[in-house]
C-alpha positions as CSV (number, residue, x, y, z in Angstrom):
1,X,-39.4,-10.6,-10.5
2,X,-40.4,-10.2,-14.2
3,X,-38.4,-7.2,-15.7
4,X,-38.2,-6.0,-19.6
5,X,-35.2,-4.8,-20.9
6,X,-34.9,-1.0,-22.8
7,X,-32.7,-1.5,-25.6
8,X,-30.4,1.6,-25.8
9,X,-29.5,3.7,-28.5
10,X,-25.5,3.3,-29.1
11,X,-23.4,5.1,-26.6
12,X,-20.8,5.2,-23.6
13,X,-20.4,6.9,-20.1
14,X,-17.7,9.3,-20.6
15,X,-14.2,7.6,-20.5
16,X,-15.9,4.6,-18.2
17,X,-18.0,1.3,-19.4
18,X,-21.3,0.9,-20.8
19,X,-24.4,1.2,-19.6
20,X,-26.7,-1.7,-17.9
21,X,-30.6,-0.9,-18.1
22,X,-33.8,-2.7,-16.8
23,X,-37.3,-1.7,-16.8
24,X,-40.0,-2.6,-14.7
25,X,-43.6,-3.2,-16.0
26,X,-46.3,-1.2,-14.1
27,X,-48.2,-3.4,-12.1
28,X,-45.0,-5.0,-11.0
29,X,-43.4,-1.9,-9.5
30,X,-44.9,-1.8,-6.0
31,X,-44.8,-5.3,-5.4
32,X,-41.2,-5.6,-6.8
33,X,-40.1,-2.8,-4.8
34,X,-41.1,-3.6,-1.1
35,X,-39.4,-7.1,-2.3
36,X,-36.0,-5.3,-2.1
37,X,-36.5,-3.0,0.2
38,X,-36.6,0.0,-2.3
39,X,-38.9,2.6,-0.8
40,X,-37.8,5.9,-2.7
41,X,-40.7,7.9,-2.2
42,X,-42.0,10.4,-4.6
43,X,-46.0,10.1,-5.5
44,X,-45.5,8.4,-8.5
45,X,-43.0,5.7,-7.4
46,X,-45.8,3.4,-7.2
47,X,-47.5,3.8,-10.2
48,X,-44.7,4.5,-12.7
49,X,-42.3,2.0,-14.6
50,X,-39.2,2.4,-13.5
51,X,-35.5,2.2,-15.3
52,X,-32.4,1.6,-14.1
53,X,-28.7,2.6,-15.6
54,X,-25.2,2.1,-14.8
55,X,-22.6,4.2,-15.7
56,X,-19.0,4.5,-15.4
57,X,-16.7,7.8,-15.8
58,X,-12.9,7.9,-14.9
59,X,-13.9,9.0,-11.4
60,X,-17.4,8.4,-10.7
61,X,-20.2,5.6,-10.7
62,X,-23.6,6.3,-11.7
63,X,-26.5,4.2,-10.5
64,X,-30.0,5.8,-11.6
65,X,-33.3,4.8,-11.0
66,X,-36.2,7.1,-13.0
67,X,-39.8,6.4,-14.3
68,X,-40.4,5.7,-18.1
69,X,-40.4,9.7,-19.2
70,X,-43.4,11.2,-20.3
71,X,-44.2,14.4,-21.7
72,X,-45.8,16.8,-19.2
73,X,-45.6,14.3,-16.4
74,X,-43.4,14.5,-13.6
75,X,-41.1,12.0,-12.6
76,X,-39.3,11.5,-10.1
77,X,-35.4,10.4,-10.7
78,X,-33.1,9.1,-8.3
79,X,-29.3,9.0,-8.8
80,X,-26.8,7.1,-6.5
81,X,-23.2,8.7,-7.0
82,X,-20.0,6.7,-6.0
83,X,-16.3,8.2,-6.0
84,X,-14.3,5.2,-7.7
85,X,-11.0,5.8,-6.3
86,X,-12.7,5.0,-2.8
87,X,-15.9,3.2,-3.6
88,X,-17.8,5.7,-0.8
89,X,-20.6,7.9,-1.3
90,X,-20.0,11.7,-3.1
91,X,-21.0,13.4,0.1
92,X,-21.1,17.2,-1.4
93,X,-21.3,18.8,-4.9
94,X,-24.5,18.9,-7.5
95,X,-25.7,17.1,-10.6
96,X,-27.8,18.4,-13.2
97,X,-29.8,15.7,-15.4
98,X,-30.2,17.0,-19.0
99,X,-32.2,16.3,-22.1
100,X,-30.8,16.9,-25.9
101,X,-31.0,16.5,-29.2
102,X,-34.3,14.7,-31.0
103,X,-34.4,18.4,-33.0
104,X,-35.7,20.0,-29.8
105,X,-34.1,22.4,-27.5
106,X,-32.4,21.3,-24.4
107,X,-34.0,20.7,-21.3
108,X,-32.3,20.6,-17.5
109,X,-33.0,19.7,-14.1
110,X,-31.2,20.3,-11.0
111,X,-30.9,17.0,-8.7
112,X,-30.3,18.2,-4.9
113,X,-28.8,16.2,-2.6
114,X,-30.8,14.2,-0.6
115,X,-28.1,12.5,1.7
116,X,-24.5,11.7,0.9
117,X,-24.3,9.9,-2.3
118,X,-28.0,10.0,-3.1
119,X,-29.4,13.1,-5.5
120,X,-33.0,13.2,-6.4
121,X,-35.0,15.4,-9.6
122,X,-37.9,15.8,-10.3
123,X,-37.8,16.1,-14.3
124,X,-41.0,17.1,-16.3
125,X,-39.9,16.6,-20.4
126,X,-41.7,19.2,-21.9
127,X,-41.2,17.5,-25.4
128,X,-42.0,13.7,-26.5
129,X,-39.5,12.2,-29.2
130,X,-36.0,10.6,-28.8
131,X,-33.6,12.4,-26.3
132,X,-30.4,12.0,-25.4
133,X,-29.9,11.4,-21.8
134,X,-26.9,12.7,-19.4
135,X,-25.9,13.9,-16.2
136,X,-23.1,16.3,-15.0
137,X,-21.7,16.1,-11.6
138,X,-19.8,18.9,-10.1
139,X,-18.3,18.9,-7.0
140,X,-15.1,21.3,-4.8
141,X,-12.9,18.7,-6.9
142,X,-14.1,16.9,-10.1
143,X,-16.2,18.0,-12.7
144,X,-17.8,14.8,-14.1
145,X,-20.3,13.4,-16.8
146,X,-22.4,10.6,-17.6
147,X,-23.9,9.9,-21.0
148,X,-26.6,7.4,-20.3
149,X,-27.5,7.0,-24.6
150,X,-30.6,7.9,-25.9
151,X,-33.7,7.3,-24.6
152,X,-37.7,7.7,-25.9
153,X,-40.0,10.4,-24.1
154,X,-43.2,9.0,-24.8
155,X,-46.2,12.0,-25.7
156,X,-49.0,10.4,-22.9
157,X,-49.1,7.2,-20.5
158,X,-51.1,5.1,-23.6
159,X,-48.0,5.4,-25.3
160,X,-46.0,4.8,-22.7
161,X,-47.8,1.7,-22.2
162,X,-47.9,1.1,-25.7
163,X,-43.8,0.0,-25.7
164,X,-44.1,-1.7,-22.6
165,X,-46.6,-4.2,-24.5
166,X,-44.5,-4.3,-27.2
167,X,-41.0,-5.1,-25.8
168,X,-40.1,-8.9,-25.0
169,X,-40.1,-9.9,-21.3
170,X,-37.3,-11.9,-19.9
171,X,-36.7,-13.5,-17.2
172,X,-34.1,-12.3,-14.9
173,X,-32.3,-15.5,-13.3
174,X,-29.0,-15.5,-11.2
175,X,-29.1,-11.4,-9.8
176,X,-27.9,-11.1,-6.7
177,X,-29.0,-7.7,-5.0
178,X,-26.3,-6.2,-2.7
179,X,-27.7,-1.9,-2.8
180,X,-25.5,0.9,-2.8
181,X,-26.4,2.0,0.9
182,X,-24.7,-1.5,1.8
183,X,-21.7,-1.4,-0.8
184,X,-20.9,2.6,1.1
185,X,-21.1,0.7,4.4
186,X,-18.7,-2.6,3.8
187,X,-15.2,-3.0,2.4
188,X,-16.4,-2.9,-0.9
189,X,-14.9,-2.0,-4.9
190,X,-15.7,-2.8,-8.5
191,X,-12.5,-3.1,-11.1
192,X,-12.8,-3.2,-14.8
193,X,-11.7,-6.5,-16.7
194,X,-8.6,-5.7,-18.2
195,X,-6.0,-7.6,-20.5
196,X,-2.8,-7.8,-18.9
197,X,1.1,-9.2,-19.2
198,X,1.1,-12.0,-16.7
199,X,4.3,-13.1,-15.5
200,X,5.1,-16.5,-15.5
201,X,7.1,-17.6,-12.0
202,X,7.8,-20.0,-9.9
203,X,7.4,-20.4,-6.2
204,X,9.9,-20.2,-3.5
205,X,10.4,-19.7,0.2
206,X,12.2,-16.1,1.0
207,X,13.6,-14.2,3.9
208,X,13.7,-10.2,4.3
209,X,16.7,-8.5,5.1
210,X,18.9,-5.9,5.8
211,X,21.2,-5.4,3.1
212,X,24.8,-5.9,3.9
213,X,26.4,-1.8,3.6
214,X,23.3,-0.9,5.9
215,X,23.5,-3.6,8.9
216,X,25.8,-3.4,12.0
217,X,26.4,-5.0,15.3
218,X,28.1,-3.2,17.8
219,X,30.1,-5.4,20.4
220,X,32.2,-4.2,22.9
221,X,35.7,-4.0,22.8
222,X,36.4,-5.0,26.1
223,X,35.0,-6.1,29.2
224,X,34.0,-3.7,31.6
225,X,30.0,-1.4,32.7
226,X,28.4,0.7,30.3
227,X,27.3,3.8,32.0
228,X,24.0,5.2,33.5
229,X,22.0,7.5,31.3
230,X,18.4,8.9,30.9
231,X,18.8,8.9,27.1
232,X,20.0,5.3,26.9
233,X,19.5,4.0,22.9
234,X,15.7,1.9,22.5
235,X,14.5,-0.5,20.1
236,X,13.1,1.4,17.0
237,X,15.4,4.6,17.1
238,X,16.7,6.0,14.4
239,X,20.4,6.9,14.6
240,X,23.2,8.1,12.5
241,X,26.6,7.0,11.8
242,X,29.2,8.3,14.2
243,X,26.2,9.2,16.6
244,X,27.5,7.7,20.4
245,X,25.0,5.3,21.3
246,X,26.6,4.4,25.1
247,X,29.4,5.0,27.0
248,X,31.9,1.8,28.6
249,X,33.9,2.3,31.4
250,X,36.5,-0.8,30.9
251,X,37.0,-3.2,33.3
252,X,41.1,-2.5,34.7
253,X,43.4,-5.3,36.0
254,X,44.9,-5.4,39.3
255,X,44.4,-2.8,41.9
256,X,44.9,0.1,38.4
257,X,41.7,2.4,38.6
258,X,40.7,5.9,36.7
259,X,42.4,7.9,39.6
260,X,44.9,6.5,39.2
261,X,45.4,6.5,35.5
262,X,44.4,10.3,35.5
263,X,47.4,10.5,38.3
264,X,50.3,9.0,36.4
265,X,49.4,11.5,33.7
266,X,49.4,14.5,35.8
267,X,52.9,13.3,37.1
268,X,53.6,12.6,33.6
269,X,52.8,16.2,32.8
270,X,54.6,17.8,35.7
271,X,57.8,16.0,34.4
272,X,58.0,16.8,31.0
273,X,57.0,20.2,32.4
274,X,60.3,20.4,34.3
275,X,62.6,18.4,31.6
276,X,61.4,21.4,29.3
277,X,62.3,24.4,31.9
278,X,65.6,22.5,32.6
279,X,66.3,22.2,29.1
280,X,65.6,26.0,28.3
281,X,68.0,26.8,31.2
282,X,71.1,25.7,30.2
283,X,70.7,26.3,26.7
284,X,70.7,29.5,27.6
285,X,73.8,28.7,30.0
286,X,75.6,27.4,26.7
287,X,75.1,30.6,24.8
288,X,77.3,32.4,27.8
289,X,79.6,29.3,27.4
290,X,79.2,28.7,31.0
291,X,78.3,25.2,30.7
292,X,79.8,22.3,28.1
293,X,77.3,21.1,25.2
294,X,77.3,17.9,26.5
295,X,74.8,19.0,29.5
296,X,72.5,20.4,27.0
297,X,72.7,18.0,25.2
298,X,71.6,15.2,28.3
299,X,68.2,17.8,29.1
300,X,67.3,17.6,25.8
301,X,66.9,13.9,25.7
302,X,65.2,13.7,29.4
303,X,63.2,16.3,28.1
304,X,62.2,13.6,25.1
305,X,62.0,10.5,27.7
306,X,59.2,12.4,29.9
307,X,57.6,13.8,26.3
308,X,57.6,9.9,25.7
309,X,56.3,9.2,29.4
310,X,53.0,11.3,28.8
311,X,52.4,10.3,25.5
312,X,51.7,6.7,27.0
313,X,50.0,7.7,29.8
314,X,48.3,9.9,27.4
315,X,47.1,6.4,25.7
316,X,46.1,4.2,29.0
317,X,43.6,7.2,30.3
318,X,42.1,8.0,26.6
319,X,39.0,5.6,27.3
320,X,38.1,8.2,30.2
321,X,38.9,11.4,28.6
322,X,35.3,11.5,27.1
323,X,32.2,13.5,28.4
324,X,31.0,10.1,30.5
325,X,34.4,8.5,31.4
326,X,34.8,5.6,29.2
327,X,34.9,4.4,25.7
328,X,32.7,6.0,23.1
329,X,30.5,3.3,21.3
330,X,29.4,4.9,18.1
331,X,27.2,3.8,15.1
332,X,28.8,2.1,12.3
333,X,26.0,2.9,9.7
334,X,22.7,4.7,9.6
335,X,19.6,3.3,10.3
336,X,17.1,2.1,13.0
337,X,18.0,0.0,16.0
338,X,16.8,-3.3,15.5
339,X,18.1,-4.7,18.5
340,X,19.7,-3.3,22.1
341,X,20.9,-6.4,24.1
342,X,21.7,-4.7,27.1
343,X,20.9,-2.1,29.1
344,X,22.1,1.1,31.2
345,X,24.7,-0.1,34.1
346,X,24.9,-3.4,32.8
347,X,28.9,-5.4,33.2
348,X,29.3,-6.8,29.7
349,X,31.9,-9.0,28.7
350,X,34.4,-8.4,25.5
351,X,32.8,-9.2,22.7
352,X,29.3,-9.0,23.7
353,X,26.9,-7.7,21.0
354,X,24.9,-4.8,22.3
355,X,23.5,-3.3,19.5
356,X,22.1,-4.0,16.1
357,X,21.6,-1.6,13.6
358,X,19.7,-1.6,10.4
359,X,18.8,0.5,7.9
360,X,15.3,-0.5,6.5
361,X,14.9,2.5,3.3
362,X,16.3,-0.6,1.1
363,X,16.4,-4.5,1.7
364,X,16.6,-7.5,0.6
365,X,14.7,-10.3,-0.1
366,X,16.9,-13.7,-0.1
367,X,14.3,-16.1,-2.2
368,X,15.0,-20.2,-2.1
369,X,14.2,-21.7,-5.3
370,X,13.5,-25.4,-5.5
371,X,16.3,-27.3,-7.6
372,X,13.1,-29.0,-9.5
373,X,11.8,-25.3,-10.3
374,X,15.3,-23.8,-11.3
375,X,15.5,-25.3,-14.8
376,X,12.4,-22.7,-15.6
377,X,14.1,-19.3,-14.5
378,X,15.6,-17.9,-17.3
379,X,15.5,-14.4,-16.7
380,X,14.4,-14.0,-13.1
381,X,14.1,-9.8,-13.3
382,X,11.9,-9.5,-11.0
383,X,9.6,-11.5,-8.2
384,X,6.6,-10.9,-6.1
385,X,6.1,-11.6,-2.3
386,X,3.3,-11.5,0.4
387,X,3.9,-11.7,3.7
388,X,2.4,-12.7,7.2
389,X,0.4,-9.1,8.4
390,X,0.8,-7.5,5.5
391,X,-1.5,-7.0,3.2
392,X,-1.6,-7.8,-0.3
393,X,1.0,-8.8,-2.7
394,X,4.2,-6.5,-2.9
395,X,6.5,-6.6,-6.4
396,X,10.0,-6.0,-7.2
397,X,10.7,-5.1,-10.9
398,X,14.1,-4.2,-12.3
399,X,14.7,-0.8,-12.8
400,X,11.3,0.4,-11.1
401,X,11.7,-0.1,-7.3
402,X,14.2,-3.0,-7.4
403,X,16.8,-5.3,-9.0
404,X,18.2,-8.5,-9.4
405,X,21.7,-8.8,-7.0
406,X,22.7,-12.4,-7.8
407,X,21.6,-15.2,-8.7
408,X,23.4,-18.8,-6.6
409,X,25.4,-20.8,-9.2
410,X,25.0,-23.9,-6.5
411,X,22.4,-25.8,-5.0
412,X,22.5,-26.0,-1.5
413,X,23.4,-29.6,-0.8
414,X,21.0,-29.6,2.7
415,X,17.9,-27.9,1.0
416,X,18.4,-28.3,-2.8
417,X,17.3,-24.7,-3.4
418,X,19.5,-21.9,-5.2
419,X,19.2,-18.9,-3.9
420,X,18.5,-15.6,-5.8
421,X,19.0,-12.1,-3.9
422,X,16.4,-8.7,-4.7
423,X,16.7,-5.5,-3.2
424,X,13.7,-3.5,-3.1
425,X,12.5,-0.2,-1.7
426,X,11.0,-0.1,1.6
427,X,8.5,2.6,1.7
428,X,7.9,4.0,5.1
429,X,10.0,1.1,6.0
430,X,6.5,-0.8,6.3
431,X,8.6,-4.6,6.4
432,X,10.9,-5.5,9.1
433,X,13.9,-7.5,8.9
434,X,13.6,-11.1,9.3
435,X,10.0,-11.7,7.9
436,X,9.0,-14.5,6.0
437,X,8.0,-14.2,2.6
438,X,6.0,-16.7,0.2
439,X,7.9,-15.4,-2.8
440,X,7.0,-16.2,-6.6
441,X,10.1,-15.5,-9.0
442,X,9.2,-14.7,-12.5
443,X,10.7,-17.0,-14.9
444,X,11.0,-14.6,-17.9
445,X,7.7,-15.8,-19.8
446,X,4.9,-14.1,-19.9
447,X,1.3,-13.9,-21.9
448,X,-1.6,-11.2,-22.2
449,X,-4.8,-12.4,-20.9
450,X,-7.7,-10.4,-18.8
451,X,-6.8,-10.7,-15.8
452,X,-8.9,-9.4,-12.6
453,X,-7.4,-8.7,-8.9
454,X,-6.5,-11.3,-6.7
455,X,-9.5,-10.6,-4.3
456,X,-11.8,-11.1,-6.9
457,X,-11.1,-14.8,-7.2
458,X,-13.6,-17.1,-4.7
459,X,-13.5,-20.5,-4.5
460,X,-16.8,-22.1,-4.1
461,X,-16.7,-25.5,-3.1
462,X,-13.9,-25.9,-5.6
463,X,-15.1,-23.8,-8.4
464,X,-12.7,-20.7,-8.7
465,X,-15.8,-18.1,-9.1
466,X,-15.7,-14.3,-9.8
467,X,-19.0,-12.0,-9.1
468,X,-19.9,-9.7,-12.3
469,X,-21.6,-6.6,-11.5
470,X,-24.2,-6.4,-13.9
471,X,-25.7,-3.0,-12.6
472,X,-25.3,-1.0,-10.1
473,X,-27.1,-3.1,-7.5
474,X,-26.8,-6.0,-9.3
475,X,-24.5,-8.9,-9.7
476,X,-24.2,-12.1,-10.9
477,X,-21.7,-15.7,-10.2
478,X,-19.4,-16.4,-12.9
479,X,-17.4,-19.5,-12.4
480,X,-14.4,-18.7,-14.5
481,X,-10.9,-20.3,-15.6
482,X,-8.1,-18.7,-13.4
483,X,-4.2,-18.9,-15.4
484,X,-1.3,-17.9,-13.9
485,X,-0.8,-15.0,-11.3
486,X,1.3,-11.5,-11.5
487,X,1.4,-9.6,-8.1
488,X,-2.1,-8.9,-7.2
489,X,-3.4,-10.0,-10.5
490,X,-5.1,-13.3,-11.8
491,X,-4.7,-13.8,-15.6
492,X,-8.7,-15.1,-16.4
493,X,-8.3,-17.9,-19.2
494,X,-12.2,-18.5,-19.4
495,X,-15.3,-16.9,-18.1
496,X,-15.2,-13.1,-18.3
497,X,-14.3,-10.8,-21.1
498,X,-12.2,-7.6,-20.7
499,X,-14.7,-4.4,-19.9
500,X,-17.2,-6.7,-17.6
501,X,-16.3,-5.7,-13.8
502,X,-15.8,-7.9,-10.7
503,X,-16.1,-7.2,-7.5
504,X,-12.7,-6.7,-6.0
505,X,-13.2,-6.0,-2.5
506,X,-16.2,-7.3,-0.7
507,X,-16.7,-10.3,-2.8
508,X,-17.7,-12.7,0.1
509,X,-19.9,-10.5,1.2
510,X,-21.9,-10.7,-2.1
511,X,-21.5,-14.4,-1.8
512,X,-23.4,-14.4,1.7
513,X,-25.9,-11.9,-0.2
514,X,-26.7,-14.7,-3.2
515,X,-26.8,-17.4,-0.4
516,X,-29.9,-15.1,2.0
517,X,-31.2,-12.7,-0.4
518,X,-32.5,-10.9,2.3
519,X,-29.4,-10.0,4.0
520,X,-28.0,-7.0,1.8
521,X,-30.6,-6.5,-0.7
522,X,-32.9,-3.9,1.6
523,X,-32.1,-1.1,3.3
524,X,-32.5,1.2,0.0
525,X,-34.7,3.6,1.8
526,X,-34.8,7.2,0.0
């Protein structure tokens, strides 16, 4: 499809990118649009040349279709609104289009909303001349503009036709058509180019963990049956320290039971009971010097000898003095039960582990550096891992979200790696203890490059390829140079320059779309 290109007057969306604009000569428009599927109705879509511009703000994209203006004719314009943060369609709000400058007053023209993301106008310029183009959107939570540059309202169609004669046609080669009703529908975002610090690092092989103040196993103490209970600790539960998880009746030698523990301290009781009334008796005997010292003196000390008795029978029945019978088991730290190895009723033995305890706010990440790769980490500040289920890449910088807690001084003589020990925060405790992590440490080095996300990068049949957008429903494959890789970024040593964007999310899906045209190119029905 033969297009020629309007060359814009300097100027910017507001706070966002440039602007990307095409027109399409007359008798091309009807047959160009039931090629890709764009049916936008209006009585004039057939029979008017139409432009389209891109623009970027800090929050919105604007994608705009409209005739060639003329003065004192209607034309019918088309504007495709998409929220950047989530790359979906602005499904409430209104946008006015407006024409200044040129020395004549300013003109506006409500554009309704026609379904989410799609507003239409119908704009009649009442003057001819050089205007500047923009829209404002306004919706419950941004207010937002686009400055689209200026553009020429021509004074009658012969004039109209006039430029199109005049302007240089041009091939356009390579565009693959993926339309904003099928970027709203798929996993789908642009990012800006950007120039970065990349990291330098090197790779190693990493294990998550609990670090060492907030990890626990409790074992029991001795052998015996942990008791029956409804509220019996489960995997996942959150507990404090001092917080009694279970209860352990302990397993007794010879025929020695709880009854009969719980006896000998009654007896035990009743005794010193009786040493203590005996020894109040004749003290008060020896104040009427009815009885010698000495006998005092005896009732005191078999008042001390049955004080003793309790106090050990005191000790042997302590493990069922508590609100189930037995011994308390109580959490050692805070944290989340990563482990229960046993279950209500069960007969452990002493020493058995039972539960594991972990707190997961803060852990650890144990990385494994090859002794080839250790010569090259200088300053290892920092690292990045991804893991198996979890998407994307996560990073740990000192004195941000994590730190550096030693560095190995040996090389393990069985793996010839060195290990070197983060701690990070754990977020809503999203990883789990004992992952596997593909770990990259950063070496100290680093250089600026643009750099695009991770996501962005294809490789097709070998050839590391981004996709450009080149207008709103436009794109184009750029085999490019990838460098060295920071997180979720991918310094970009050759092929794209910093302001371009990529496609970030969805790129295969534009790949399938330059492979069968057909596929996500229609569906643009307005």
């Amino acid at each position: 499809m033969r297009k020629l290109i309007i060359a814009l007057a300097a100027g910017t969306a507001l706070g966002g990118a440039g602007i990307y604009a095409t027109m399409v000569p007359r008798h091309a428009v009807k047959s160009a649009h039931a090629e890709e599927g764009h049916a936008h109705g209006g009585e004039h879509a057939h029979a008017e040349e139409r432009v389209s511009s891109t623009t970027f703000s800090a929050a919105t994209e604007l994608f705009m279709e409209y005739p060639v203006p003329v003065a004192g004719e209607a034309g019918d314009f088309v504007l495709h609104l998409t929220r950047l943060a989530s790359h979906k369609p602005v499904a409430e709000g209104e946008a006015v289009i407006r024409l200044s400058g040129g020395g004549q007053p300013d003109e506006s023209f409500p554009a309704l909303m026609d379904k989410p993301g799609i507003f239409r106008a119908l704009v009649i310029p009442k003057e001819s001349g050089m205007r500047r183009l923009s829209v404002v959107l306004r919706t419950q939570d941004v207010v937002d503009g686009h400055d689209l540059g200026e553009i020429t309202v021509h004074a009658d169609d012969a004039a109209a036709k006039t430029a199109m004669d005049e302007a240089d046609h041009a091939e356009k080669t390579g565009r693959i058509a993926v339309t904003k009703e099928v970027q709203w529908k798929i996993d789908f975002a642009t990012a800006e180019v950007r120039p970065r610090l990349i990291r330098d690092s090197v790779a190693a092989s990493g294990t998550i963990r609990a670090r060492a103040s907030d990890e626990a196993i409790v074992a029991a103490p001795g052998a015996g049956m942990l008791t029956p209970s409804p509220d019996f600790p489960r995997i996942g539960q959150q507990v404090e320290k001092g917080q009694i998880l279970a209860w352990l009746v302990p397993q007794l030698g010879g025929e020695t039971d709880s009854a009969t523990l719980e006896l000998g301290s009654r007896k035990a009781r009743l005794a010193l009971d009786l040493a203590t009334q005996d020894r109040q008796r004749l003290e008060g005997l020896l104040k009427m010097e009815a009885i010698p010292e000495r006998r005092v003196i005896e009732a005191r000390n078999q008042e001390a000898a049955a004080r003793a008795d309790l106090d050990a029978a005191a000790r042997r029945a302590a493990p069922y003095q508590g609100a189930k019978g037995g011994i308390a088991l109580r959490a050692p730290v805070s944290g989340r039960l990563a482990a229960v190895n046993t279950q209500p009723g069960a007969t452990i033995g002493q020493g058995q582990p039972l539960f594991h305890i972990a707190g997961l706010s803060k852990l650890w990440l144990e990385a494994q550096i090859p002794e080839a790769q250790i010569g090259r980490v200088r300053d290892p500040l920092g690292a990045w891992f991804t893991a198996d289920g979890y998407e994307g890449a996560t990073l740990i910088e000192q004195g941000k979200n994590g730190r550096l807690i030693a560095l190995g001084g040996v090389v393990d003589k069985d793996s010839r790696t060195v290990p070197a020990l983060f701690e990070f925060d754990n977020p809503e405790e999203r990883f789990r203890i004992g992952a596997y992590a593909q770990v990259r440490v950063f070496t100290g080095a680093a250089e600026e490059s643009p750099a695009v996300p991770a996501s962005a990068l294809l490789d097709d049949n070998g050839q590391p390829v981004v996709f450009v957008q080149t207008g709103g429903e436009s794109f184009e494959r750029r085999p490019v140079v990838p460098g060295l890789r920071d997180g979720d970024f991918v310094a970009i040593r050759d092929g794209i320059a910093p302001g371009e964007r990529v496609v970030a999310r969805g790129a295969y899906q534009v790949k399938l779309a330059a492979a069968a045209p057909a596929t996500l190119s229609h569906g643009h029905a307005h």
